[in-house]
N, C-alpha and C positions, 0 to 999 in steps of 0.2 A: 718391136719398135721401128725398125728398119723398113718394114711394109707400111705401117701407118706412117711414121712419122719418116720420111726419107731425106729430108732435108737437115735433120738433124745432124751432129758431127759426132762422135762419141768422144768421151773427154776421160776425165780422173774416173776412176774405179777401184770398188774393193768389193771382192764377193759380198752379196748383201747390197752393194751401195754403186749405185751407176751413176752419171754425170752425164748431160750432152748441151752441147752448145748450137743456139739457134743461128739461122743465118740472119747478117745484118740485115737492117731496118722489118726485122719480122717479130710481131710482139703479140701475146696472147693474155687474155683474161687472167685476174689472178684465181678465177674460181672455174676454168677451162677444164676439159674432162679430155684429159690425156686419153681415155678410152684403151687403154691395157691389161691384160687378165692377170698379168704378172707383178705388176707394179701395187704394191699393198699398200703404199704411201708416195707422193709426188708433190713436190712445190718447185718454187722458183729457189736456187741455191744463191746466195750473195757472195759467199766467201768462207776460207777457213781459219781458225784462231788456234794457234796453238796453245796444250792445255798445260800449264806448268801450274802457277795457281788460279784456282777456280773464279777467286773473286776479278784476277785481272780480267781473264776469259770473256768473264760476263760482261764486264763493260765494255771490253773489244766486240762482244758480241752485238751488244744495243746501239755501239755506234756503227756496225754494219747494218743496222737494223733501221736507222736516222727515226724519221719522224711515222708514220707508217702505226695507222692507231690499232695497236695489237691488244687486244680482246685475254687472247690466251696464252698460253707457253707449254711447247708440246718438246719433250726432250724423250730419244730412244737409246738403245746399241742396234746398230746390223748383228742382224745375226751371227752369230759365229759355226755355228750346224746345223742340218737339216734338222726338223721339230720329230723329235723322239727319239734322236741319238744322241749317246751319254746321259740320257736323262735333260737333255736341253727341251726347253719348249719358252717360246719367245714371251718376251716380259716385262716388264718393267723395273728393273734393277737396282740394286743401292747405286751404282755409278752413275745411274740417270738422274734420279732420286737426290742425291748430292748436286748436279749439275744444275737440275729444277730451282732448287734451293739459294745456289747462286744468283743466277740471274732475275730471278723473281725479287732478290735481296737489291739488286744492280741497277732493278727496272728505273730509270728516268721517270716515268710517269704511272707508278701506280693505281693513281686514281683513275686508267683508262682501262685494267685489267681486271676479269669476271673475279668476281670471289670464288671463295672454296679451291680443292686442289685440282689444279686443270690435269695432274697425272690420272686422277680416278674418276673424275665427271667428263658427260661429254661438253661440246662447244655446240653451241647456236649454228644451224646452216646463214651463211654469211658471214660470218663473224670473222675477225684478221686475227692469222696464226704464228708465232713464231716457233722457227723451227731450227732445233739440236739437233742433231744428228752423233753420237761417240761412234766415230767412224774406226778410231784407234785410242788407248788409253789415253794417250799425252794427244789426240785431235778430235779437235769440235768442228761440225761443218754448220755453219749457218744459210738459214733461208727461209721463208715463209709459206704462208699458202693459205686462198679463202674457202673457207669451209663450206661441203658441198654435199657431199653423199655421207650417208651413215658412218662409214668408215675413217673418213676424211677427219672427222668431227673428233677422234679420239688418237693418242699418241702412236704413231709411228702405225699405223693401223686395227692397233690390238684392242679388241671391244672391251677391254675392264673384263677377263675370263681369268679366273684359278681354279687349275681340278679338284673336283672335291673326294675328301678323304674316302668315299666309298665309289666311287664311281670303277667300274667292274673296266675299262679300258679308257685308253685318250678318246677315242669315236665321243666321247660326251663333249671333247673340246671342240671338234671339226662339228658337232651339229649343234652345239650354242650357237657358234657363231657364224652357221650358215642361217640360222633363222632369225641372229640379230641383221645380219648383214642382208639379206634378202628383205626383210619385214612384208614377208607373203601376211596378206588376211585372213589370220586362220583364227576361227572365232573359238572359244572357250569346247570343253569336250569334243574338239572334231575327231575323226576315224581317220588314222596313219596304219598304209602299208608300209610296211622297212624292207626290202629284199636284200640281205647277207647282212642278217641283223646281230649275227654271232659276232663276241661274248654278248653287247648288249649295252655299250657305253653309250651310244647314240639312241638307244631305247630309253636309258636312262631319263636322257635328255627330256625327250619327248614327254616320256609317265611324268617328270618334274613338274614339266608345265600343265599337267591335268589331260591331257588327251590319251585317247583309247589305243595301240597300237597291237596292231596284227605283223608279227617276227617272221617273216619267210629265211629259213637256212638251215639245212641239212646238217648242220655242226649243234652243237648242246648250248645252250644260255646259260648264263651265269643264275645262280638260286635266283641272289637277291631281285633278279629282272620277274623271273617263273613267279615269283612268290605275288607280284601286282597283282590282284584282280582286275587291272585295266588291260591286261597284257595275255596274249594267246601266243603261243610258238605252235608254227604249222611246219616242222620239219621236214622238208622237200624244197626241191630248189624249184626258181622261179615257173620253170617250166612244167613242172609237174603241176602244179597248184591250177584245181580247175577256176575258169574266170568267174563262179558264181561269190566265189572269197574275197572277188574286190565290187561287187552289187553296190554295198554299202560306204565303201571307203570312197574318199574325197581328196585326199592328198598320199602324195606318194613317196617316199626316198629309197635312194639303191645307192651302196657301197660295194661292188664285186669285185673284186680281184681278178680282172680278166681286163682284156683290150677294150677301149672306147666300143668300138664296133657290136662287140659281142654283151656291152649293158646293152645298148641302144637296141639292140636288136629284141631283147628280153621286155623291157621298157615298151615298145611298141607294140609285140605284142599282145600286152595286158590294156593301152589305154586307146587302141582304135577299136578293139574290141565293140560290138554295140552295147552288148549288156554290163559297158563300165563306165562311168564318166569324173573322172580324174579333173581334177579341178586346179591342182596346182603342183610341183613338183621340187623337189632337193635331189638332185644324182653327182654322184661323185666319179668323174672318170679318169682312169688311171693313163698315166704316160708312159709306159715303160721305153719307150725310147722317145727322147728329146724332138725327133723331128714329127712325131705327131702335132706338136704344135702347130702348122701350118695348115695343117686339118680342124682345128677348133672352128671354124664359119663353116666349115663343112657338118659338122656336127649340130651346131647350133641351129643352122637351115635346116636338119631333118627334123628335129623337137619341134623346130615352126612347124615347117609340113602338118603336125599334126593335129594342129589346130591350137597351142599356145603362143597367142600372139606377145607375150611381152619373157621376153628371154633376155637374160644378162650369164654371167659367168665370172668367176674372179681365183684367183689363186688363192686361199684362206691362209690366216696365218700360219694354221697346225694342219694346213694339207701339209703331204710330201709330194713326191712328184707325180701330183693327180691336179684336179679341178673342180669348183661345184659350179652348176649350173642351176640355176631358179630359174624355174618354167611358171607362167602362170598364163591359163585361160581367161578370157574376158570376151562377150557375156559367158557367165556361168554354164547355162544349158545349152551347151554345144551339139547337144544330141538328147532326145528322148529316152528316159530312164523305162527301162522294160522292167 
């Protein structure tokens, strides 16, 4: 934040939940792209209501809210742990759920707000958002924001995702919603490499949605993955795997457990390779120390280098302290298929 936005002042905070204050006479769009990898939700904050009962809350909230023709009602918690300790993984909660409920009750103008539950659907790009925040049990922070990118569109970030009862690891959560959140063009049976594809939660994902994937990782898969007929395990690590194994594959993802550096290096590779053309990409690169952060443009300009021109990045809900990156090539035949 302090790189992009330096002007900013840093304000109220709770882990989970930042605050900054603009400098006077400076004012931005309300559907302006903060541009942050970190930030999985952002709006304009108004103010905060303390929460003793719901129903006052609510109406304290609408009249911080004045006239301002709100579409939707998007109410969250911050975090309280990182996504897979304790069994925590971020959500939407009875406390929010309870809060929704009020102010939706509280709302002045009804007749201006979407049907159906704005917790579970998404919202129209441009549509006016209000926005809860349970920063603390007894506090609500209010503020809004216009809906813009995929993410924006749904509460507090979180794409409408619940693990399902068989899914072999979370990795099914981190790659739902790298492929809601990216919305790469990946058309019906396409060809997915996975490289540290073990147990196979993120394979999961992928067999879900009907596409073919090829498992690269020296570790065992869970049965229920092995048992697809859509699904090969080629047990060897990236580097063993001769490049004729990705001839056919068009899209790529890698989850390693290793330094930025040493995916990227693996990742490159397989796709400058002549006899491969990688069409589009999901990698997840790991931080194990915080100040790699400042390296993320550095990272980003090498996946261009190789010829994907449209790169984004974002901190996922149920990342930990890793990233994903959507890489997509554009035109497709970057190179002549041998």
């Amino acid at each position: 934040m302090a790189l992009r936005w330096p002007d900013f002042r840093f304000a109220y905070s709770r882990p989970g939940f930042l605050t900054f204050k603009l400098p006077e006479q400076q004012f931005l769009a309300p559907d302006f792209n903060l541009a942050s990898v970190f930030a999985r939700a952002y709006g304009f904050t108004l103010g905060k209501v303390p929460h003793g009962d719901p129903a006052i809350a609510a109406r304290e909230a609408w009249n911080l809210l004045g006239d301002r023709p709100i579409r939707h009602i998007h109410v969250w918690e911050r975090d309280r742990a990182e996504p897979g300790d304790y069994g925590f993984e971020p959500s939407i909660t009875p406390a929010a759920i309870a809060a929704y409920e009020a102010l939706r009750t509280a709302c002045p103008r009804p007749q201006w707000l979407a049907p159906g539950n704005h917790l579970k659907e998404e919202a129209i790009p441009a549509d006016w958002i209000a926005d809860c925040v349970l920063v603390d049990p007894d506090l609500w922070w209010i503020g809004f924001h216009r809906a813009r990118s995929a993410a924006s569109c749904w509460p507090g970030g979180l794409l409408g995702l619940d693990l399902p009862r068989d899914a072999v690891s979370r990795a099914w959560l981190k790659m739902e919603e790298a492929l809601r959140w990216s919305r790469l063009p990946i058309a019906p049976g396409s060809r997915f490499a996975e490289i540290g594809s073990s147990p196979g939660g993120a394979s999961q994902s992928l067999l879900g949605r009907g596409f073919e994937v090829i498992g690269i990782d020296p570790a065992e898969m869970a049965p229920a993955v092995l048992e697809n007929p859509n699904f090969r395990h080629i047990r060897r690590r990236a580097v063993e795997v001769p490049r004729r194994a990705f001839r056919k594959v068009r899209w790529l993802t890698a989850d390693m457990n290793v330094a930025p550096n040493f995916t990227l290096d693996a990742i490159e590779a397989i796709v400058i390779h002549p006899e491969v053309n990688i069409r589009g990409m999901l990698l997840t690169l790991k931080l194990p120390e915080w100040h790699l952060a400042s390296e993320i443009p550095a990272y980003l300009a090498r996946i261009r280098s190789w010829g994907f021109n449209l790169v984004r990045a974002r901190q996922l809900a149920y990342n930990r302290r890793e990233i994903c990156v959507a890489a997509l090539q554009k035109p497709f035949h970057r190179k002549p298929l041998s």
